[in-house]
Residue, then its C-alpha position, 0 to 999 in steps of 0.5 A: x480008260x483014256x480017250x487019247x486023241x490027236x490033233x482034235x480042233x478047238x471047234x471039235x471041242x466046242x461041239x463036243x460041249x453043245x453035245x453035253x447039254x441037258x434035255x431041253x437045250x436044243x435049237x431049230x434047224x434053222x439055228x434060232x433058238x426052240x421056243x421055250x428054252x433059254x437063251x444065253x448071248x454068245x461070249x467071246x474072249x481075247x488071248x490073255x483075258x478071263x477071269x484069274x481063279x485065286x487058287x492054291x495049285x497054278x495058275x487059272x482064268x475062267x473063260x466061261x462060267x457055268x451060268x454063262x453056259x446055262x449049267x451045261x459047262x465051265x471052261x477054264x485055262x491053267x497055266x503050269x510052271x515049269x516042273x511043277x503038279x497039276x493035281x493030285x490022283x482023284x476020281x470025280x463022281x458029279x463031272x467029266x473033264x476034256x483036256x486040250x493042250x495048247x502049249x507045252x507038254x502035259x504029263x497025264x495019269x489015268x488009271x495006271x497008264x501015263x500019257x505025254x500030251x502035247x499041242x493039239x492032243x485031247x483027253x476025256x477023262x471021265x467021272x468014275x476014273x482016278x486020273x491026275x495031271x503034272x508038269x514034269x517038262x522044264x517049259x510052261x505048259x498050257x491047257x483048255x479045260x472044261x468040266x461038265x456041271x458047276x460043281x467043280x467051279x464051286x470046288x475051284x472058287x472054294x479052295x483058296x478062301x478055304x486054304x485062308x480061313x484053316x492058316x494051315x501050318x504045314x503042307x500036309x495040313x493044307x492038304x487036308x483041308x483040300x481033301x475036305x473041300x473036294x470031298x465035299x464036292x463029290x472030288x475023291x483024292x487018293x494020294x496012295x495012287x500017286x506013281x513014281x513018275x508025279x512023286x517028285x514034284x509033290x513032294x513038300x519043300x525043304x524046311x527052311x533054315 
């Protein structure tokens, strides 16, 4: 089931993560760190800076690297051109993923509902729920992103040298290759879940004249 929330700050975000965080990761009530647990600096990130992640979906910047959370989490931005797929339907089994949409509209699936997101709207989509994501609007959207773990990371860093190693030959080729990667990453793609409303815009190209 989704968690649809709206008007959920940043802050309330960032709270949420800390919450994730494995046994051990705590603080005093005075702030300081308690004795024995690791402690990793602050990081700060300027509108437009982050990394760019080469991959074969849309646009992405990683804000926050799991190893710069101690493991706990990964934060990301994904930028999603006009009418244009996000992923396709799949079910994580080692994370969970929260959403925060800064720009534009989001067309989210989970389970069998469909949901429009908008600025300031929040979704928990969890492990062990099939859900995908698109942009069906004619203006870019934009996202926050952040998965529990780092297998995802993994997963995210793989897939265009995976994509380049396999040269695969067709759209459905590389598909594959995808499906394997994510397999791999405890990431189950169910294409056969895929609802009328995302077909259009995974639909492979033309072939060309």
């Amino acid at each position: 089931m989704l968690k649809y929330v709206l008007g959920l700050s940043g802050a309330t975000i960032a709270l949420a993560a800390c919450a994730s965080a494995e046994p051990g990761h705590h603080h005093n009530p005075d702030g300081t760190h308690a004795e024995g647990v690791h402690a990793h600096p602050d990081k700060l990130v300027v509108a437009g800076a982050g990394k760019t992640v080469e991959n074969p979906f849309h646009p992405v910047r990683l804000l926050l690297s799991s190893e710069e959370s101690a493991g706990d989490v990964t934060v990301y931005e994904f930028e999603l051109p006009p009418r244009s797929p996000g992923s396709p339907p799949h079910t994580h089994t080692l994370e969970d993923e929260y959403f925060y949409v800064t720009e534009g509209v989001l067309s989210v699936m989970s389970g069998d509902q469909i949901l429009s997101l908008y600025p300031g709207d929040f979704a928990a989509l969890n492990r062990g729920n099939t859900h995908m994501f698109w942009n069906a609007s004619d203006k870019t959207t934009k996202l926050i992103m952040t998965t529990t773990g780092g297998s995802f990371e993994e997963f995210m860093a793989s897939a265009a040298p995976r994509i380049a190693d396999a040269q695969p030959d067709s759209a459905e080729a590389a598909g594959a290759v995808i499906g394997q990667l994510a397999a791999e990453h405890g990431i189950m793609i169910s294409m056969e879940k895929m609802p009328e409303a995302a077909a259009p815009f995974y639909a492979p190209p033309p072939p060309a004249e």
